[in-house]
N, C-alpha and C positions, 0 to 999 in steps of 0.2 A: 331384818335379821336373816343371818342365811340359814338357807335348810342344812338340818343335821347329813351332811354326810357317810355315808357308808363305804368303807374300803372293802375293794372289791374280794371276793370270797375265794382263797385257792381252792382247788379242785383234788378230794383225797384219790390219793395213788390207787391206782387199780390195778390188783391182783388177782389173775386167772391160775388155778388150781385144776389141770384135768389128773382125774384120779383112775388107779386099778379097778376100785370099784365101789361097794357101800359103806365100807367098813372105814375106807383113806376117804372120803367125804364123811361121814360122821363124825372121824377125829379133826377132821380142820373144822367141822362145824362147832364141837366142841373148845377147840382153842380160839374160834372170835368168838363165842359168848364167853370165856374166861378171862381173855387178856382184854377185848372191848376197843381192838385199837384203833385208829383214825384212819384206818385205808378198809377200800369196799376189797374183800375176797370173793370170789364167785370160784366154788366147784360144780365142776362137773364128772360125771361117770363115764369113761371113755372106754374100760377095759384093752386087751391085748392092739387090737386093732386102730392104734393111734399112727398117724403119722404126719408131714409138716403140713401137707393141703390141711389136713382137719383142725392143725392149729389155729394156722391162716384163718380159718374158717371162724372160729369160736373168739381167736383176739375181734375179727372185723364187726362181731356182731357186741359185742363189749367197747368198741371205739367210741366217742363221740366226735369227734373231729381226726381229722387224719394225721394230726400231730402229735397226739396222743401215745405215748408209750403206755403198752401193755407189759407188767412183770409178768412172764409165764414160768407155773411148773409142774413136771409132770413126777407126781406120787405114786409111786409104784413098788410091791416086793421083788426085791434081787435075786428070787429063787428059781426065773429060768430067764436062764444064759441071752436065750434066742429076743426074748424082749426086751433083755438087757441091750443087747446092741441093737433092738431099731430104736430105743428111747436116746441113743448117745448118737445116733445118725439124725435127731430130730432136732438137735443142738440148741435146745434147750436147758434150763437148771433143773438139774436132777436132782427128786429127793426119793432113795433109795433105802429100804427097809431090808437089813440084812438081818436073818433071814427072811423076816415077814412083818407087817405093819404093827404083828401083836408084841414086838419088841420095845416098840414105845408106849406100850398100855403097860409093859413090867416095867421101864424104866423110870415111869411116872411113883412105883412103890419101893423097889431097889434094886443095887447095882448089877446091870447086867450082865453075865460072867463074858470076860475078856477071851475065852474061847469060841470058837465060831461053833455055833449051834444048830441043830437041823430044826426047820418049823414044826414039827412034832414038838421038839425038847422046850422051846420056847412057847407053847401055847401052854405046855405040861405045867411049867413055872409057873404060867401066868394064875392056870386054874386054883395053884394053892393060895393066891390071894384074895382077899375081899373085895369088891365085890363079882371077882370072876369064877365063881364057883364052877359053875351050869354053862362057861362060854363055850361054845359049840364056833370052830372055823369053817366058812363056808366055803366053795369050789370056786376055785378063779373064772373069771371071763376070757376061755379060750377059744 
């Protein structure tokens, strides 16, 4: 009788996540233990000072073979200009937090006003919800 064969295992997609800072890694940390989904995410904290060598860098140590597609993207708040254009010269997928990452902690409890808001006015919201009473925003990595 033949041995039970096993078809061979695909390989889940790997997604690199370099973030602004602790705050954009704790919320991707929080959405793979929420959704649970079948691809590995790896962030890391890279702050202002990202550009394409240090991508290069962080896809090559996450490769297993040289075939290997890495999804990279870079998590960062839209609220200075200057890091905006090195993140769009690193031609990568941009996920951009207008004005700040705390706009998806308000929009996880309600709609976020369709007016553009300064990161002050959007943390202000955020604090009159549960459980953000006491959130304190901390100082970018500049």
């Amino acid at each position: 009788m033949p041995k039970n064969t096993r078809p061979s295992r695909k390989m889940k997609p790997v997604i690199l996540v370099l973030c602004e800072g602790e705050t954009e890694e704790c919320y991707i940390d929080f959405l793979k233990q929420k959704y649970r989904l079948p691809i590995k995410i790896v962030s890391k904290i890279v702050g202002s000072k990202i550009n394409t060598r240090l991508i290069r860098r962080y896809k090559k140590e996450l490769a297993l073979t040289n075939s290997e597609t890495i999804n990279c993207f870079l998590m960062y708040d839209a609220d200075v200009q200057s890091v905006v254009d090195n993140l769009v010269a690193c031609e990568e997928k941009l996920l951009l937090s207008r004005p700040c990452i705390e706009v998806w902690f308000l929009a996880h409890s309600q709609k976020v006003p369709a007016k553009n808001i300064s990161s002050e006015e959007c943390v202000n919201l955020l604090k009159k919800e549960f459980p953000w009473k006491e959130y304190k925003k901390r100082k970018p990595f500049i």
